[in-house]
C-alpha positions as CSV (number, residue, x, y, z in Angstrom):
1,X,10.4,18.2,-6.1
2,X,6.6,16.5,-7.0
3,X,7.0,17.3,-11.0
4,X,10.4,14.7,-10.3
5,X,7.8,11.8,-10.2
6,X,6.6,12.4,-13.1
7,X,9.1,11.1,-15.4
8,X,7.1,11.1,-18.5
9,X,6.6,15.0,-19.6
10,X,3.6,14.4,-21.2
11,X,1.5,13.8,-18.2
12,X,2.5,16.6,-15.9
13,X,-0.4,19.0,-17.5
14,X,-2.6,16.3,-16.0
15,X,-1.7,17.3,-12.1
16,X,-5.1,18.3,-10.6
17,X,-6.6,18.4,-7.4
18,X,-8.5,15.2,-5.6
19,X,-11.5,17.4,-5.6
20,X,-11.2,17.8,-9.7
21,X,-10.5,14.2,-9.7
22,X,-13.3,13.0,-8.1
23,X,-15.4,14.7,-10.2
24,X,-14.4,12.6,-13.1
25,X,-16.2,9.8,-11.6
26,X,-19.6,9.9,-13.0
27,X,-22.9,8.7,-11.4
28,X,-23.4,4.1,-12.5
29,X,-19.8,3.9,-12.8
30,X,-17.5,0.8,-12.0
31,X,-14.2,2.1,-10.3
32,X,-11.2,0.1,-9.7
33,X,-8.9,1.4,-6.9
34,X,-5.6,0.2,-5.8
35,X,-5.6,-1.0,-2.0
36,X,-5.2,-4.1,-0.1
37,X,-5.9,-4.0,3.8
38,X,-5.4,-0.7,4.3
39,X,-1.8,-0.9,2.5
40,X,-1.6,1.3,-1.1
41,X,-5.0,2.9,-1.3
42,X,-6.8,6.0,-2.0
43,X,-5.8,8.5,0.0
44,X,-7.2,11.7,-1.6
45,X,-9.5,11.2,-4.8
46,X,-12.2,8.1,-2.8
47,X,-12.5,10.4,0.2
48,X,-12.9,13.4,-2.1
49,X,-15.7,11.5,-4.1
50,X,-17.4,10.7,-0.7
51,X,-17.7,14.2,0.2
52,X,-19.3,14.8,-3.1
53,X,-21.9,12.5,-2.6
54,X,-22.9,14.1,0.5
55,X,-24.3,16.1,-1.9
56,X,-25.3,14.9,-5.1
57,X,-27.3,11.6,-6.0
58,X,-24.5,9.6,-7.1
59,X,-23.4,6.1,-6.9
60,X,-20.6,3.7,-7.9
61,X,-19.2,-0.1,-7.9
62,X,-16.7,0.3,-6.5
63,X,-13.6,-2.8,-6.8
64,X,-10.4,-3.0,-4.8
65,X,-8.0,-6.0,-3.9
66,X,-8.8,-5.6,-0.5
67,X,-9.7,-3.8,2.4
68,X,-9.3,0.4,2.3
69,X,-7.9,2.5,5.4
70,X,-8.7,5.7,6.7
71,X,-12.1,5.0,6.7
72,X,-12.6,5.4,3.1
73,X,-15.3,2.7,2.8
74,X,-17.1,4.1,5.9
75,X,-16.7,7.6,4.7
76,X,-18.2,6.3,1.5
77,X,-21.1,3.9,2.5
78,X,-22.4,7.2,5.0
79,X,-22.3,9.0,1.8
80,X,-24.4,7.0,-0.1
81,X,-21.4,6.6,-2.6
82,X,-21.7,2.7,-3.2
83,X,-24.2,0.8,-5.5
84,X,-22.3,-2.6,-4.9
85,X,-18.8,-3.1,-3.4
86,X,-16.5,-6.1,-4.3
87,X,-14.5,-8.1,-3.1
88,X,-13.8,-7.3,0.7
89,X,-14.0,-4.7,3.4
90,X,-13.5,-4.7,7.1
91,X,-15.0,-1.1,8.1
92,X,-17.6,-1.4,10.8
93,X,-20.4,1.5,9.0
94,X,-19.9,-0.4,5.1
95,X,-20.7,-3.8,6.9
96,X,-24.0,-2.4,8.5
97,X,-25.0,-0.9,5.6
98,X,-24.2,-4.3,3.8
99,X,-26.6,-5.9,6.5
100,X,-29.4,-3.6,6.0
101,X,-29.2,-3.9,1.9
102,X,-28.2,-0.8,1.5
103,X,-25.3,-1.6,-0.6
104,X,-24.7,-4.7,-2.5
105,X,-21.7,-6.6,-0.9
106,X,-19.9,-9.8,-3.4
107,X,-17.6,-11.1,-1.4
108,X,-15.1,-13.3,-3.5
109,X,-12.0,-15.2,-3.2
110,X,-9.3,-13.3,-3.3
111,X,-8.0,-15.0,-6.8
112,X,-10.9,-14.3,-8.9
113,X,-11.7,-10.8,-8.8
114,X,-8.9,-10.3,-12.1
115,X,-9.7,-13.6,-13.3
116,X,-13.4,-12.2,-14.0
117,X,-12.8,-9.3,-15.5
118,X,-9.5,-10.7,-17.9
119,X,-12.6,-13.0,-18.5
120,X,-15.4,-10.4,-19.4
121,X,-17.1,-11.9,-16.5
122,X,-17.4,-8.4,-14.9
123,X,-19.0,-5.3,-15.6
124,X,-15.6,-3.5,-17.2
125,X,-13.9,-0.8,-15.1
126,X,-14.7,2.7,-16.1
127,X,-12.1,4.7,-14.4
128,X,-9.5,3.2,-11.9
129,X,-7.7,5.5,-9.0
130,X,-4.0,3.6,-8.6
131,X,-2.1,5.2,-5.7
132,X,2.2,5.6,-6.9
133,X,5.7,5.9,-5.8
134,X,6.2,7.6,-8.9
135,X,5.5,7.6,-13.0
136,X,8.4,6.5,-15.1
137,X,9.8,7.3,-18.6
138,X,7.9,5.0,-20.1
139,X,4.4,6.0,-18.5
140,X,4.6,2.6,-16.0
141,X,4.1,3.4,-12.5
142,X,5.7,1.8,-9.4
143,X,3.5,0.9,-6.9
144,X,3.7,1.5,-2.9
145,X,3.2,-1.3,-0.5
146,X,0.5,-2.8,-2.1
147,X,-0.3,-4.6,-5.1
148,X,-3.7,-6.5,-5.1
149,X,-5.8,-6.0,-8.2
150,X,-3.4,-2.4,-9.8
151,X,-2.3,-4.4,-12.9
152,X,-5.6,-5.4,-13.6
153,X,-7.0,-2.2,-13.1
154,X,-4.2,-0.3,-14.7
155,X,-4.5,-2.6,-18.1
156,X,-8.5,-2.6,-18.3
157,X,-9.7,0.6,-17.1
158,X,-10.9,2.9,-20.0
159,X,-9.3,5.8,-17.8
160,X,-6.9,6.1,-14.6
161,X,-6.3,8.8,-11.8
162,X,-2.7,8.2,-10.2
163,X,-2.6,9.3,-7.1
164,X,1.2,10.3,-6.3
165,X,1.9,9.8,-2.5
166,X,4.8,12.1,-1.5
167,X,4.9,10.6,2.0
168,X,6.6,7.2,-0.3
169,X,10.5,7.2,-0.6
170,X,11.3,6.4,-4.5
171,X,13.2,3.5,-3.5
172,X,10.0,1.6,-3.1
173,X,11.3,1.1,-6.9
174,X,12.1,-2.9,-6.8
175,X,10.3,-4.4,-4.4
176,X,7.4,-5.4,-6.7
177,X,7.2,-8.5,-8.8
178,X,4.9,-7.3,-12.2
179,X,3.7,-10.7,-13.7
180,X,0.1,-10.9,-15.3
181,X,-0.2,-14.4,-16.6
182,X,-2.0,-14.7,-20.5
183,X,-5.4,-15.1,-20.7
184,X,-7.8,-17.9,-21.6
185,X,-6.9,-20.6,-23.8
186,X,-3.1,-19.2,-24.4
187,X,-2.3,-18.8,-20.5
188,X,1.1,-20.8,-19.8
189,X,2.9,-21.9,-16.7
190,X,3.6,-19.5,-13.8
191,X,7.4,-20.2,-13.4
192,X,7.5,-19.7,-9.7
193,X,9.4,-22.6,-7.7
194,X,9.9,-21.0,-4.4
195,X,9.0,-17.9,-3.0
196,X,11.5,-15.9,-3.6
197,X,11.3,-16.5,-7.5
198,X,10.9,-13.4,-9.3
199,X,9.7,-13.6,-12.9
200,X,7.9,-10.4,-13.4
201,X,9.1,-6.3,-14.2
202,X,9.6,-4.0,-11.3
203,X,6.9,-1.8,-12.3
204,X,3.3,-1.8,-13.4
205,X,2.5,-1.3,-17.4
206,X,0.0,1.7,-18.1
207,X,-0.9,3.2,-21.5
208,X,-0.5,7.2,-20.2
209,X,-3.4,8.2,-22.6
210,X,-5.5,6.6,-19.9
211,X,-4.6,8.9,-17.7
212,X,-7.1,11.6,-17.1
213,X,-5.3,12.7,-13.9
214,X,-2.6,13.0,-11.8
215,X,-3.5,14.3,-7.8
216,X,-0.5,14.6,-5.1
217,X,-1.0,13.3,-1.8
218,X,1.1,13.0,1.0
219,X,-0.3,10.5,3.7
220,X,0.7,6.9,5.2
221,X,-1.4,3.8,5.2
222,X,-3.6,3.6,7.8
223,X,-1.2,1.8,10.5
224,X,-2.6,-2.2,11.6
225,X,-3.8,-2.5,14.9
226,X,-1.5,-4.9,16.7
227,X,-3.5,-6.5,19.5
228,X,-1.0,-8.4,22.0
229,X,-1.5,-11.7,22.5
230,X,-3.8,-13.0,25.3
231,X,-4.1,-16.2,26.9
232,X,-6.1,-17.4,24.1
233,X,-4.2,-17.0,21.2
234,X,-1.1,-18.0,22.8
235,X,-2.8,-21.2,24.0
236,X,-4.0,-21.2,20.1
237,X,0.1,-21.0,18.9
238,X,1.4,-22.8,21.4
239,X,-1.0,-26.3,20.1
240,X,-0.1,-25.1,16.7
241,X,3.8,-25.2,17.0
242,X,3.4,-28.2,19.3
243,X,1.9,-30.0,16.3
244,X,5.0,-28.8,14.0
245,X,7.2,-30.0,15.8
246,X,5.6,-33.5,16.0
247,X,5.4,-33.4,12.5
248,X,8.9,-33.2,11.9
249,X,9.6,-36.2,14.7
250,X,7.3,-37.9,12.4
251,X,9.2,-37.4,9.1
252,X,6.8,-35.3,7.5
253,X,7.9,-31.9,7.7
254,X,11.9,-30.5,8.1
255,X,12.9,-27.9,10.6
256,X,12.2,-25.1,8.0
257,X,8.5,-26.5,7.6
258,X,6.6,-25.3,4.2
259,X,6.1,-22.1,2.9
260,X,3.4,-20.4,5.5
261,X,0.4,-18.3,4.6
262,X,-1.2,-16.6,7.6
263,X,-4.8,-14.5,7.8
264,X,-4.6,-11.1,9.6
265,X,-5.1,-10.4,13.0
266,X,-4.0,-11.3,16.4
267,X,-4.4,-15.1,16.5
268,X,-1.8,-14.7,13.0
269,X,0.9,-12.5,14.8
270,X,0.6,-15.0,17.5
271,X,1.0,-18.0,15.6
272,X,3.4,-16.5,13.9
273,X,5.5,-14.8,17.0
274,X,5.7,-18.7,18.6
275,X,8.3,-19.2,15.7
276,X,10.5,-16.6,17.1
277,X,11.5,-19.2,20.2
278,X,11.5,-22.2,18.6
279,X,13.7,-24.7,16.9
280,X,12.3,-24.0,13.5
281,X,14.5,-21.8,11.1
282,X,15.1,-20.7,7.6
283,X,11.4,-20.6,7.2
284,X,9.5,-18.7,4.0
285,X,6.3,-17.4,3.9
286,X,4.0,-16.8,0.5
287,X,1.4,-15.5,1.7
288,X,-1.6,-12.5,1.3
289,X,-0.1,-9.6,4.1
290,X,3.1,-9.1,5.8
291,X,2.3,-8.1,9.2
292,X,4.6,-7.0,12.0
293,X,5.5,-10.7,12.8
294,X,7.0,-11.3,9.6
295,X,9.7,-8.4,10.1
296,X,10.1,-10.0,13.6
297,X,10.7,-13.0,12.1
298,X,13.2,-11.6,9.9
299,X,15.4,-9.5,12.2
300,X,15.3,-12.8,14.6
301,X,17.0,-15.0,11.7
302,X,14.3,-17.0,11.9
303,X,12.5,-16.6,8.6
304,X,14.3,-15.8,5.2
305,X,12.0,-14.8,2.3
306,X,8.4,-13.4,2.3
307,X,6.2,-12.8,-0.9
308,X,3.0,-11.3,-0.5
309,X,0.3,-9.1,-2.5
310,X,0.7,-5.9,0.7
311,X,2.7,-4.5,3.5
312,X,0.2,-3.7,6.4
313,X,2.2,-3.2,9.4
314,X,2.2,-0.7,13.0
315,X,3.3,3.0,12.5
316,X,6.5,1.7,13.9
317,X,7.1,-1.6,12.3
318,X,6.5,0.8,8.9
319,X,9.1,3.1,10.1
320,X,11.5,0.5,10.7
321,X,11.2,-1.1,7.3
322,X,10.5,1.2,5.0
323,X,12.6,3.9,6.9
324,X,15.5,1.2,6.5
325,X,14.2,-0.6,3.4
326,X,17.7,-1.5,2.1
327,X,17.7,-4.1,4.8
328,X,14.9,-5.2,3.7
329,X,14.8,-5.4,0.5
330,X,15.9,-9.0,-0.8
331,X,13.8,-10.5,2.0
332,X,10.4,-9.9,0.6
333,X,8.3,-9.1,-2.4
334,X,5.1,-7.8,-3.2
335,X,2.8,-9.6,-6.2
336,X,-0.3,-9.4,-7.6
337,X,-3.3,-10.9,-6.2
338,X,-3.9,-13.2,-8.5
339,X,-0.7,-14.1,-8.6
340,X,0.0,-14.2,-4.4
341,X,-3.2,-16.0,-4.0
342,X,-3.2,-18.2,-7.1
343,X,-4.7,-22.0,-6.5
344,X,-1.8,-23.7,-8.8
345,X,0.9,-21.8,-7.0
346,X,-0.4,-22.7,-3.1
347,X,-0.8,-26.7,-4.5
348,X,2.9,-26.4,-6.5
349,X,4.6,-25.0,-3.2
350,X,2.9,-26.7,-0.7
351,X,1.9,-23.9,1.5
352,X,0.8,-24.2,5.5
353,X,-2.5,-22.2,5.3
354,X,-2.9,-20.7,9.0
355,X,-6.9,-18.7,9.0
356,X,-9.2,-17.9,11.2
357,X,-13.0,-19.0,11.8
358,X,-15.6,-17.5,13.0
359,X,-17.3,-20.7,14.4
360,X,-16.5,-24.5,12.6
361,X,-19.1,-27.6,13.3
362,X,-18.3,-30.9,14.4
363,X,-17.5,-32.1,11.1
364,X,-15.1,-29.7,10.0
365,X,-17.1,-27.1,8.1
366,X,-15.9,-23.9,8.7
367,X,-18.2,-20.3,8.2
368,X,-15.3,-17.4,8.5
369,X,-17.6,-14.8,6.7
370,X,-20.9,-14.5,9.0
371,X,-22.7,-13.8,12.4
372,X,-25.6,-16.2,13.0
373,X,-25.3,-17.1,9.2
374,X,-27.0,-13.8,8.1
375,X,-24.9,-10.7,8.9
376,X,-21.2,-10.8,7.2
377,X,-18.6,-9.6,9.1
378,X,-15.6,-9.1,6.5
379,X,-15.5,-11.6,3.9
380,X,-13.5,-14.9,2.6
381,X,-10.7,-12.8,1.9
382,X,-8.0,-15.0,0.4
383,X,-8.8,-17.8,2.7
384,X,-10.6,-19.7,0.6
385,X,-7.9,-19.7,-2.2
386,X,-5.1,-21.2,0.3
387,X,-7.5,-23.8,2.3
388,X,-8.7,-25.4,-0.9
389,X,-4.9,-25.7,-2.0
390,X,-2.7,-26.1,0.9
391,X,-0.7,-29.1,1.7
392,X,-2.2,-28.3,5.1
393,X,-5.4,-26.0,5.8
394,X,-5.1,-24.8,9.3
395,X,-8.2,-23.0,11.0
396,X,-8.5,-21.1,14.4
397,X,-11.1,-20.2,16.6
398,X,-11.6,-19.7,20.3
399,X,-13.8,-22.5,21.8
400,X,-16.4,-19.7,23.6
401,X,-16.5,-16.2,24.1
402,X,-18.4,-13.4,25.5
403,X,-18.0,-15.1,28.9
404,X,-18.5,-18.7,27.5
405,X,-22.3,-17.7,26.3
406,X,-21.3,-18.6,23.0
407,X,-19.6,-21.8,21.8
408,X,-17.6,-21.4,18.5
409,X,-17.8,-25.3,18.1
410,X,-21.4,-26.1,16.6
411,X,-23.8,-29.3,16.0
412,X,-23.6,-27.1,12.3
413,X,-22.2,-23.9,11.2
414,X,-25.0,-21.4,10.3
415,X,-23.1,-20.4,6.9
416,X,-20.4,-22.4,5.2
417,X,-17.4,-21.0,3.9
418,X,-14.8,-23.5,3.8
419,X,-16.2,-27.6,3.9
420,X,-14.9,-30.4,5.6
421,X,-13.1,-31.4,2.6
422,X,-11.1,-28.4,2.4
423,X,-10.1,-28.0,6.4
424,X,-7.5,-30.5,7.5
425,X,-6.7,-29.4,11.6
426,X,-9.0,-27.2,13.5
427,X,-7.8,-25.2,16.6
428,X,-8.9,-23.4,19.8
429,X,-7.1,-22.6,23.1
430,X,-8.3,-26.0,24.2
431,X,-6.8,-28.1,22.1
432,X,-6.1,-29.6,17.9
433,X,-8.2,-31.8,16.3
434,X,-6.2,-33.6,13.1
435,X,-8.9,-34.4,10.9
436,X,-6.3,-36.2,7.9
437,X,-7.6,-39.6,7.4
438,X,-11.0,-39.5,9.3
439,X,-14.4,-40.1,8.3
440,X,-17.4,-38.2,9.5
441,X,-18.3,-39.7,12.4
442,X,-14.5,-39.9,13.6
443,X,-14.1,-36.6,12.6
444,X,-17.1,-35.1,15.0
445,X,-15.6,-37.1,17.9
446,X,-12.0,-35.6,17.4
447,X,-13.6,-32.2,17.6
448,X,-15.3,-33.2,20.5
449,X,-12.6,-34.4,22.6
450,X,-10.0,-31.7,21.6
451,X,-11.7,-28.6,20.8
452,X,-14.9,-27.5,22.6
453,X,-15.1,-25.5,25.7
454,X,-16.0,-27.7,28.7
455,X,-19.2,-25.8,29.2
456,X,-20.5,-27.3,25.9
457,X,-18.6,-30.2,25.4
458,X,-21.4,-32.7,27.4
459,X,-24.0,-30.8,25.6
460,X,-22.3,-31.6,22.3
461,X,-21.8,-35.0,22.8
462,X,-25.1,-35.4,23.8
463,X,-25.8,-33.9,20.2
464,X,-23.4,-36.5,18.3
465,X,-24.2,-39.6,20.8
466,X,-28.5,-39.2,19.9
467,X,-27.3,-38.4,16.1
468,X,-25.5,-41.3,15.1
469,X,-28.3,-43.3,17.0
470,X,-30.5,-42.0,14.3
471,X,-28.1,-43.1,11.4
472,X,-26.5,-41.5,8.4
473,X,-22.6,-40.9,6.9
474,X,-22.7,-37.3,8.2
475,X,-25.5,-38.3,11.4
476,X,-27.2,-34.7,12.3
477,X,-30.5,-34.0,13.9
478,X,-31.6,-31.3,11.4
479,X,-34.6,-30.5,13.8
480,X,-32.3,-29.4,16.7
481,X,-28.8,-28.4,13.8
482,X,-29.0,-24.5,14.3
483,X,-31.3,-24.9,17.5
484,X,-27.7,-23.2,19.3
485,X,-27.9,-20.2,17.2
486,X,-31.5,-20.0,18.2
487,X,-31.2,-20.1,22.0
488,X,-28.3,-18.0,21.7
489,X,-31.2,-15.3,19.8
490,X,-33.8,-15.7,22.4
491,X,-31.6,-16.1,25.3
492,X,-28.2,-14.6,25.0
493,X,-26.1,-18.0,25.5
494,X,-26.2,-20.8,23.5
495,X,-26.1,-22.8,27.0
496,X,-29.4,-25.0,27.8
């Protein structure tokens, strides 16, 4: 029965429709809503709202931990429902509206979004829409397979919509860690020692006099799109792994590495699938998203504990964990975001941050945000938070694509995300620069040799050899620096 998730009587004359809910939202206000890559969203009340701004002037900010499925932020920005949106997004309609200004875009590190508004640092959160398992005795509400910024939200919002999703077993009940450390000046130690420490409650505090509404839904995340590996990306895992394994030859590293952080996307399910055949084993991951991968992992044998902030995994990947989630259940946990993706916790464990660039210069800055330095394509994510903090930052790139017109090693990237001093082995399906221990101008020559496409790698030279002629720590020629970016404008290939 849907009144049995409501465990506390008191709320269950609050049940009302998404449409009724979305018209508590009033026009100016900040909303915080549960959600981290498509994992735990809004299902019914954010696509509700967007409908209603089809026809009414009315706009929000609109906060999440992450990225929103269904199309929610697409649905939303083609409504002309968002003022400002923070602090990521992936959907292809919000990211041209971003470009054109039509909606203001902050794109932070994962991390800070809480941090800011424990802080006051942030406008406050009006109303938050928190997507549950269920409601329990005490008014607290368990969470489904994501956490990201719900505690936050749930303990700062003036009011909260729950949004009870029917289509989430109650045994979800469990699988979260609940920890939100003190704020500023009494915060104390995070007691977490490996990842599978759990030092939280199992589910999330709420005062139920917040809540202004309760809606029933009755729809899955938004499945991830597993892309197979291609030549690339397995060239990518297979220099990756090669480096491992040379790492433990040298002393540095066991057979069951670090704890491993990975971004999303193909190049990470690669990476992370090479594990599956190797000798590495008893391996741990504390990282942002569990992907597909990581359940691979797990029914290999090969890794033993995950912690994360979300669960973002293929229809049938879902089915097989959740559908089975007693298997499951002691091999992974789900935190907060600023818990997950906290800079003290990545230094204290010594993670292995694996992410992905969108282009990286000969000196090791990386840009993972924008296109050409001007159009954002997602955002920094939680990349940021684990390069800056790693015991090694890992990034990945291809060396060319779109038939090898453009090169994704540059004289200079055209937006910096991540700087050299934060970026400690670059990557591409030619080869792995390690960049411990090197100054600039060895740096640049690393790059050279190991990374770069051959159709650019005498053109970059060329760059580095008339650059150092011309002096400097860091030698560039600022006149010709972004002059690839410009050909590749004017011309469609960054090729002389």
């Amino acid at each position: 029965m849907a009144n049995d998730r409501i465990r506390l009587e008191s709320l269950k004359d609050k049940i009302m429709t998404a449409e009724q809910a979305a018209f508590l939202i009033k026009d100016g206000m900040v909303v915080g809503s549960s959600g981290f890559t498509k994992a735990g969203d809004s299902k019914a009340v954010l696509p509700a709202f967007a409908e209603r701004a089809k026809k009414e002037q009315i706009k929000i900010t609109l906060m999440t931990g992450a990225s929103l499925g269904h199309d929610t932020d697409g649905k939303l920005a083609e409504a002309g429902a968002l003022a400002k949106r923070m602090p990521f997004q992936v959907d292809r309609v919000l990211r041209n509206k971003i470009n054109a200004g039509e909606v203001l875009f902050i794109d932070q590190h994962l991390s800070e979004s809480a941090e800011l508004l424990h802080n006051k640092n942030l406008p406050s959160v009006d109303i938050a829409v928190i997507e549950v398992a269920y409601i329990d005795r005490d008014g607290s509400i368990v969470p489904t397979t994501s956490v990201g910024n719900s505690v936050t939200f749930a303990a700062l919002a003036k009011q909260v919509i729950l949004e009870i999703n029917m289509a989430v077993k109650e045994d979800m009940y469990g699988i979260h860690d609940i920890y939100q450390a003190e704020d500023y000046p009494h915060r104390n130690v995070i007691p977490i020692v490996a990842p599978w420490n759990k030092i939280g409650r199992k589910t999330i505090p709420l005062d139920p006099s917040k809540v202004v509404g309760v809606v029933f839904t009755d729809m899955l995340d938004s499945p991830a799109d597993i892309a197979p590996a291609d030549p690339k990306t397995t060239a990518i895992a297979q220099h990756i792994l090669a480096f491992f394994e040379n790492e433990v030859l040298l002393g540095h590293l066991t057979d069951r590495l670090l704890p491993i952080q990975a971004g999303i996307g193909k190049v990470a399910n690669a990476v992370l699938m090479g594990f599956k055949d190797s000798n590495f084993y008893d391996l741990t991951m504390f990282s942002e998203v569990l992907q597909d991968s990581t359940f691979d992992l797990i029914d290999a044998g090969k890794l033993s504990f995950a912690s994360a902030s979300s669960v973002t995994v293929s229809a049938d990947c879902y089915q097989r964990v959740f559908g089975n989630l007693q298997k499951y259940r002691d091999k992974f946990v789900l935190r907060p975001q600023n818990i997950s993706n906290t800079p003290g916790l990545i230094r204290r464990l010594g993670i292995i941050a694996i992410n992905t660039a969108i282009e990286f210069d000969i000196y090791g800055n990386v840009n993972s945000t924008h296109i050409s330095g001007t159009k954002i394509m997602n955002g920094i994510g939680g990349s940021g938070d684990f390069a800056r903090n790693a015991y090694l930052s890992v990034f990945v790139a291809q060396a060319a694509s779109k038939g090898n017109a453009i090169s994704h090693v540059l004289p200079m990237v055209s937006h910096v995300d991540h700087t050299e001093h934060d970026v400690d082995i670059l990557v591409t399906d030619i080869g792995l620069a390690d960049l411990r221990g090197l100054a600039p101008r060895e740096r640049a020559q690393k790059i050279i040799d190991n990374c770069v496409h051959p159709d650019y790698k005498e053109q970059l030279q060329s760059y580095f050899d008339r650059a150092r002629e011309r002096g400097g720590h860091t030698p560039h020629l600022l006149e010709e620096a972004f002059s690839w970016h410009l050909r590749l404008a004017k011309t469609g290939s960054m090729k002389e």
